[in-house]
C-alpha positions, 0 to 999 in steps of 0.5 A: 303547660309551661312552667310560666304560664299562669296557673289558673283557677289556683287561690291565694293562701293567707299567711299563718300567724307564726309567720305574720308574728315574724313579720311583726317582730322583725319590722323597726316598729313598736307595735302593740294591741289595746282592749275595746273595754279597757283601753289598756295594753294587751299585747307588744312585739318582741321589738318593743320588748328589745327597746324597753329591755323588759317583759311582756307583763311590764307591758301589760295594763298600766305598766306602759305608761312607765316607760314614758317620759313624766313630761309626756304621760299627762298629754297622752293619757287626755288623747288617748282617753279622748280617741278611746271614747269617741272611737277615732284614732289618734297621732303624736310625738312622745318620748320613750325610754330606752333600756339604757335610760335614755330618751328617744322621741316616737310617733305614735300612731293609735286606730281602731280595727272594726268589723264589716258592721263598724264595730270595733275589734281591736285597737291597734297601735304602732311608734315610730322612731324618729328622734334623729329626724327631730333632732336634724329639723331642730339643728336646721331651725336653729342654724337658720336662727343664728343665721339670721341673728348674724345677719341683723347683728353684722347689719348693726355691726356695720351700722355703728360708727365704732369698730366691732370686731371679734377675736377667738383666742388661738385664732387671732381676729375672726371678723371685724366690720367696715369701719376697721377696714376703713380706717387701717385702709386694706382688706379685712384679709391682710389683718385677719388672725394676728395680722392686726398687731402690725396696727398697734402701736409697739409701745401699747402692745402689751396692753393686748394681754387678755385675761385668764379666764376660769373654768365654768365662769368663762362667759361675761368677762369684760376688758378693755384699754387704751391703745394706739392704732394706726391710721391708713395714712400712717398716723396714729390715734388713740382708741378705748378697747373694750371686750366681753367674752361669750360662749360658743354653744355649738363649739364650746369655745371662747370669743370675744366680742369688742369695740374700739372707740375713737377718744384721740380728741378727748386725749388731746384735750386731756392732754391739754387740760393737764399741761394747762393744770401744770402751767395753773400749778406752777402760776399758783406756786410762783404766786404763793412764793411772790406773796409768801416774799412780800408778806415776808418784805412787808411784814418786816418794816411792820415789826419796825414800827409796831415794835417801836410804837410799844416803846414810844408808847412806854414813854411820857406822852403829851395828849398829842403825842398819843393821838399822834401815835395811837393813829400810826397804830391804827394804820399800822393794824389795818395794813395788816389786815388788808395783808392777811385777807390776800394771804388768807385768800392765797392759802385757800386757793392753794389748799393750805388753809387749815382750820384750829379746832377749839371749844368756845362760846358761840354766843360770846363769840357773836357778841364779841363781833358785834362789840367790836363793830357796835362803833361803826354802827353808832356812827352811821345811826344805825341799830345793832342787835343779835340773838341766839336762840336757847337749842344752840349749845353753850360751848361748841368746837370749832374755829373761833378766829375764822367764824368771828372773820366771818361774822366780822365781815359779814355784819360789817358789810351789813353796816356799810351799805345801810343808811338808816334802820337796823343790822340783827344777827342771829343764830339757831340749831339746825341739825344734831347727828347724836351718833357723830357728836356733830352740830349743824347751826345757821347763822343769818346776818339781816340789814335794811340797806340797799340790797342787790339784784341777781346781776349783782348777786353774780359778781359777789362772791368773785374775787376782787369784785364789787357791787358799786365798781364805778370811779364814784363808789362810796364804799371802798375794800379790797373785794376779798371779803365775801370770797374768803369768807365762803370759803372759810365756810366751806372749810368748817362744812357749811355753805353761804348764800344771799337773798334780797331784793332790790332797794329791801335790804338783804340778808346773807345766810351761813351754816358750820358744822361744830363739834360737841364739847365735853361736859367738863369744858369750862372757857377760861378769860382768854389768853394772853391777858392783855388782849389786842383788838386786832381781831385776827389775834388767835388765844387759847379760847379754853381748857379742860380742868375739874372745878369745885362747884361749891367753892367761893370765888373771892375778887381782890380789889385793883390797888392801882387805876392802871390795873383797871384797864383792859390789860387785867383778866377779872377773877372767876365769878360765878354766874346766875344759875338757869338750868337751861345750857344757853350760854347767854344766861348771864355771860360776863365779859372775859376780859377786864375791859369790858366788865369795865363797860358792861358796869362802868363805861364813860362814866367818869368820862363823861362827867356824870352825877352817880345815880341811885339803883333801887334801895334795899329796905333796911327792914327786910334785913339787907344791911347796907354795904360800906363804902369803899375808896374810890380811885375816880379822884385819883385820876379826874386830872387825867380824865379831863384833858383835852385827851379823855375828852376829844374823839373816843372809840367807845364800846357798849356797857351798861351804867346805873346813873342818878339824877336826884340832885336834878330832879324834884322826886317824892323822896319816898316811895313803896320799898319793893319786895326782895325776891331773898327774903320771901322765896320759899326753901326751895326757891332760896336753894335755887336762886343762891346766887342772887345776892346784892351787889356791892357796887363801885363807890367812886360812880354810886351812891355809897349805901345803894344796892342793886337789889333782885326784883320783887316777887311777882303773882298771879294778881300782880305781875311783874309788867314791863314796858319795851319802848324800841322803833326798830322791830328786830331789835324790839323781838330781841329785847323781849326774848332776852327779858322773857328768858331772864324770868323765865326760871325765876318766875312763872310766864303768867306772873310776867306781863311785857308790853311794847312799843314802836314809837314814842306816841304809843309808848305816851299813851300806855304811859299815861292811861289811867286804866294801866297799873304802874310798871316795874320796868321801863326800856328806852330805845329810840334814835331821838333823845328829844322823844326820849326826853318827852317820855320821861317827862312823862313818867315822872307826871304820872304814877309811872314814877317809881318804874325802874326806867332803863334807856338804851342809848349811844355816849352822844344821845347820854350826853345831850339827854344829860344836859337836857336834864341839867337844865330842866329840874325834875326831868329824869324819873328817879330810877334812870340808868344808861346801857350802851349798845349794843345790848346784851343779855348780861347788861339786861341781867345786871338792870333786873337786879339779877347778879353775881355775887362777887363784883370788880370794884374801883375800876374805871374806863378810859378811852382808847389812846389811855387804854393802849397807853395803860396796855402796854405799859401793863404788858411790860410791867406784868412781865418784868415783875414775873420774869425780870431779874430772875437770872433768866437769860434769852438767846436772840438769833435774828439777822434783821438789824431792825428786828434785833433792836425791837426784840432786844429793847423788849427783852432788856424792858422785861428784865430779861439778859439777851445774847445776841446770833446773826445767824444760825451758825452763830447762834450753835457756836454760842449754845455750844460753848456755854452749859446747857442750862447756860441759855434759858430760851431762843428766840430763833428766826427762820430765814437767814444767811449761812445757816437757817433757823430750821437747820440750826434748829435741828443741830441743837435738837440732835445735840440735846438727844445724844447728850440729855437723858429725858427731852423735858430738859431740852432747851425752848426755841421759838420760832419767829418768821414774816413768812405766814403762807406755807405750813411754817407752823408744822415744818416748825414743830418738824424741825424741834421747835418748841412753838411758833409765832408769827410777825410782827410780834404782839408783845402781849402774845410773846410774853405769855409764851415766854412766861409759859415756858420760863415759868411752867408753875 
């Protein structure tokens, strides 16, 4: 047999086990074995062992799920649990530990061995490396992904009417979309890398400078720019560049993703805007220069006559040299205020406008609006009346002067376009931050006038526009006010608005932010003295000073009628004492005319018997007060000439008259109760200040006392009747009544009744049920009501009230008459209080005063005020400056400006030297001493030299050559030029102070006074 042919009959041998383990351990398998009872590991391969780097034992039992990654264990130990109890084999992917520490994934694969009758022997189990095929299939999906998310994005790329591009650094431009090569009109080829910079603009490419990126914070930063690219027909347009930069995760590099976005059209419009916002600007500056020079040009002529008219005024006068006058005044003042309307409105449009905070009275000031138009409403019949409720401050801070033009245009126009019914003003407390010290309060202005509809409501606050624009329009103006005002609002932090209804009447709504003022503020009358009427007129509103609450104020009586104009400043009195901060109390007015009103006004005027105000029984222990000369005959000559009594401005006061000479009267009655005498201790230390009155014996009978009311119970109130047809008016006098007794008695010892017509008031009068009331108010347009009314009273047991008519001169004057001629007309307590009606002027009719009073005074009408006025002016000054050596530097190139301020000075008693120029005026300070000059009065516009320069000249002499500035010489300034910041480049220059023209004399004095005389 050949050695190829097959063996016969020969029988396989099987393998031993030493050669079988060889084969084991050298296969790239693990292997193991598993017990049929427990489950656990029972043997491994040396491969096994090699990969783990431990021994067998590490292996055995529990030890091999150690090598297994904690992520995997829980997932292996249900299926092998599950495999192991059901008898089935098992498969999965798990992850072993290598003897580096590193984590490769394995699959296993776990079956039974079982015996030709299906029992199961062994368990058997191998893993699998295939880590390196996970990793690849994973790669591959997620190239597949990216693939895929490049397509979607290169899609939306190629969607967006942007260009999108991305830029790897080093690289330059790595891909950019159909829109770049639409527009550069070339391949993406030609730009790709850093080809694209030959489309920048050169002057923008440095613009292109990416930022550093940091270490680890490499992802997420944004950029951009604006640059110009250009077009492929060779233009260039203006783009928005904007990038992020994002991390390659399979790289670890850098790119920026970015677009450009076309903004050429909203540069060009850019563009546009700001050469239109130039050309604006530099119309807005020639405006301001053109209306800067005609203020300058017409306020010039206006020093001229305002100036001279002072001196004309100076002179003797006939009745009708006065009128005459006093009209050229008139006309004078209203120019001025049409002048600075326009001026103002300039101001605001040009950002120039700044506001003067100051501490005031808001109350003051809203009575002090409402007295200034109370004759424009009495012409026209009309109802003025205001309120404040009692959480507004006394004392605020802000700007007086521009809240009262406000106010004073506000109501004004209210006035103007009302034909009958009633005008309220009102104010309250809208909103207090305690942590910035700041208030917020809404005024509203309400009338029953015309109204407007929303078309007209849109034209309002235009400037130089009016509601009623037609050739026939009733109501003339400028069409500045309401744009002026709001904007003066909106400087002072607030804002305006309207609401009204056609044919409804209208109500115009504003809030202004205040500031809270300190304790120690106590308002001083304000300042100068002789205040003018022009309501523009800025003084010194308040100072700051420390007063000793438990001295006496003691008032000396005027020895000549001319101090009883309105050209003194009554001395300080004390006024009732409530423990609320309202400033509405018992406010007394600041100036000496209108104490002259709230008391006295037209009394003598017109003609009138005295009347008698409530007695005090002499058996209480009130000793009567003498009476005192009266200074009413000193000037009844004067009073009645055709001049006292022709046509007269007159403003609201109050005036107690009696008629029992007219009248058929019990003469006796029951003596009222004196609050002094039967308050209890306590009630006395509290009303200490609520002592008879002595009153002026030239207008009341000469052993009359105002007297505090009785003292009311809880069985027999105090009761009050309010007759007024006018609702707003009505609620305001019953609030003023109701605060007044509020602190002086308890609200049910007060019982106020009202009425809206003088039939109802008839029936309350004459209802026998009714007990008699102790006081009885009046306000009513027809006197002939009034007249039944108090015919009324005096039939019935309403006699002995104390009757109060709320009237106009012209109603005072026919109802007077009326009662000449009638016997027994007028109840035997009847006084007269001019509109509009004040809480001061009720406080004075209750009986509730001060205790110290103006005595002696009497009120003229307005050409006599003026005539007094001025002449107070120059006298005042003359007897505290005038021939005291005082010597004043005039530098002034206006020969009309030279001659009125130097006729001033010379009146005042003041030497004058006279400079046309700034030159001038240095060569005269220069060779003269130092204290040579006491002042210079210096005008800022002139030729050679201008006042600022020789300002400055003097200013730089006086710091190398004085040791202190508080020897340094005052200089005024004086400019027509009320535009600019004159006031600031003033101080600037070293001027002392600034003061514009035309020059109040009265403002002039109290600043040459303050400087001449600083004691």
């Amino acid at each position: 047999m050949g050695s190829h042919e097959p063996m016969k009959g020969r029988v396989l041998v099987t393998p031993k086990s030493s050669l079988l383990r060889l084969v084991i351990d050298g296969i790239p398998i693990h292997v193991f074995t598993c017990s049929t009872l427990t489950g656990q590991v029972t043997w491994v391969n040396q491969r096994t062992m090699q990969y783990t780097g431990r021994t067998l034992q590490d292996h055995l039992g529990l030890g091999w799920l150690v090598h297994m990654h904690p992520d995997d264990q829980a997932d292996y130990r249900k299926q092998w649990d599950l495999a192991f109890d059901q008898g089935n084999g098992f498969t999965g992917e798990y992850r072993l530990r290598r003897f580096d520490g590193i984590y490769r994934c394995f699959l296993w694969r776990v079956v039974p061995l079982r015996d030709l009758k299906g029992r199961i022997l062994h368990w058997f189990g191998t893993c699998t490396d295939v880590h390196d095929q996970r990793v690849a299939k994973e790669n591959t999906l997620r190239q597949m992904e990216i693939e895929s998310s490049e397509r979607k994005y290169r899609l939306l790329a190629e969607a967006i009417p942007q260009i999108v591009f991305t830029f790897s650094p080093g690289i330059g431009l790595t891909y950019a979309n159909g829109k770049w090569e639409t527009y550069a009109n070339q391949p993406f080829e030609r730009t790709r890398g850093l080809g694209f910079m030959l489309q920048v603009h050169p002057e923008d490419r440095h613009k292109l400078q990416l930022p550093d990126l940091v270490r680890h914070k490499s992802a997420g930063v944004s950029w951009q720019n604006e640059i110009r690219l250009q077009s492929g027909q060779g233009d260039y347009n203006w783009f928005l560049v904007k990038c992020i930069s994002v991390d390659e995760l399979d790289t670890g590099q850098v790119r920026w993703f970015g677009t450009c976005t076309d903004i050429n059209d909203h540069k060009l419009l850019e563009h546009k805007l700001k050469e239109a916002h130039d050309a604006a600007q530099k119309s807005t500056e020639s405006k301001t220069r053109f209306l800067s020079n005609m203020s300058h040009e017409i306020r010039t002529p206006l020093i001229g006559i305002t100036g001279m008219l002072n001196f004309l005024l100076d002179t003797e006068l006939t009745a009708e040299q006065v009128d005459y006058a006093h009209t050229i005044q008139q006309s004078a003042e209203s120019l001025l205020v049409v002048i600075n309307d326009i001026l103002d409105l300039s101001k605001v449009e040009a950002g120039m406008m700044k506001l003067e905070w100051e501490a005031f009275s808001l109350v003051a000031m809203i009575e002090d609006a409402n007295e200034l138009l109370s004759t424009l409403a009495v012409q026209k019949g009309l109802e003025l009346s205001f309120w404040a409720n009692e959480d507004v401050p006394s004392i605020v801070v802000g700007d007086r002067i521009r809240l009262r033009q406000v106010l004073l245009n506000l109501i004004g126009n209210a006035i103007k376009f009302t034909s009958h019914g009633e005008v309220y003003t009102q104010c309250s407390l809208q909103h207090y931050d305690k942590e910035e010290s700041e208030l917020t309060i809404l005024f509203e202005v309400v009338d029953t006038g015309t109204g407007f509809d929303a078309e007209e409501e849109a034209i309002m606050f235009k400037p130089f526009s009016q509601v009623d624009s037609s050739s026939t329009r009733k109501h003339g103006g400028s069409g500045l006010g309401l744009v002026i005002s709001r904007q003066l609002i909106e400087l002072h932090g607030g804002k305006m608005y309207c609401k009204s209804q056609k044919n409804k009447g209208s109500t115009f709504y504003f809030t202004a932010k205040f500031g809270v003022s300190e304790p120690q503020t106590k308002l001083h009358p304000q300042t100068p003295q002789n205040e003018v009427k022009d309501p523009f007129f800025r003084p010194h509103a308040c100072t700051l000073r420390e007063e000793d609450r438990g001295s006496k104020m003691e008032s000396e009586p005027p020895t000549d009628p001319t101090k009883a104009t309105a050209t003194n400043t009554p001395p300080s009195v004390p006024l009732l004492v409530h423990p609320k901060i309202h400033a509405q109390e018992v406010t007394l007015p600041h100036s000496m005319e209108s104490l002259h009103d709230v008391l006295l006004n037209k009394a003598a005027v017109m003609q009138l018997i005295p009347p008698p105000v409530r007695t005090v029984d002499k058996s209480i222990g009130s000793d009567p007060i003498p009476p005192e000369k009266s200074t009413l005959r000193a000037l009844d000559k004067s009073l009645s000439t055709p001049m006292a009594l022709g046509t007269r401005r007159l403003r609201g006061s109050v005036s107690h008259t009696t008629f029992g000479s007219l009248g058929n009267a019990s003469p006796t009655h029951p003596t009222p109760i004196l609050m002094n005498d039967l308050f209890t201790q306590q009630q006395q230390r509290a009303s200490q200040s609520l002592m008879p009155v002595r009153t002026s014996p030239g207008l009341l009978s000469p052993n009359i006392n105002t007297a505090p009311p009785r003292i009311p119970t809880h069985g027999f109130p105090l009761r009050i009747l309010i007759v007024c047809e006018w609702p707003r008016s009505l609620s305001t006098i019953v609030k003023h009544s109701r605060f007044i007794f509020s602190t002086l008695t308890q609200p049910s010892h007060l019982e106020i009744e009202t009425a809206t017509s003088a039939i109802e008031a008839v029936q309350l009068l004459a209802s026998p049920l009714k007990r008699a009331y102790d006081y009885t108010l009046l306000n009513l347009a027809s006197e002939q009501q009034i007249i039944s009314l108090m015919r009324t009273i005096c039939g019935t047991a309403q006699q002995y009230t104390q009757v109060l008519i709320v009237t106009t001169p012209m109603q005072r004057s026919l109802i007077t008459e009326h009662a000449k001629r009638e016997n027994g007309m007028l109840p035997r307590y009847c006084g007269f209080v001019f509109k509009p009606l004040r809480r001061s002027k009720l406080n004075w009719y209750y009986g509730i005063t001060p205790r110290t009073l103006v005595k002696d005074m009497v009120v003229l009408d307005t050409s006599q005020q003026r005539i007094l006025s001025q002449k107070e002016v120059f006298r005042q000054m003359e007897a505290d400056v005038g021939g005291k050596g005082f010597r004043v530097l005039l530098v002034e190139d206006n020969p009309v400006n030279q001659k009125v301020l130097t006729r001033y000075l010379v009146r005042v008693g003041l030497q004058v030297d006279v400079a046309c120029d700034g030159e001038v005026c240095t060569q005269l300070f220069y060779s003269h001493p130092h204290t040579y000059y006491s002042l210079i009065l210096c005008d800022l516009f002139m030729p050679v030299k201008d006042g600022y320069e020789a300002t400055r000249e003097i200013r730089e002499w006086e710091t190398a050559h004085l040791i202190t500035k508080d020897k340094q010489i005052p200089i005024i300034a004086l400019s027509a030029n009320v535009m600019s910041d004159v006031a600031e480049k003033c101080l600037a220059s070293g001027f002392s102070t600034y003061i514009s023209k035309p020059v109040n004399f009265a403002m002039l004095s109290d600043i040459i006074r303050g400087y001449l005389m600083p004691h």
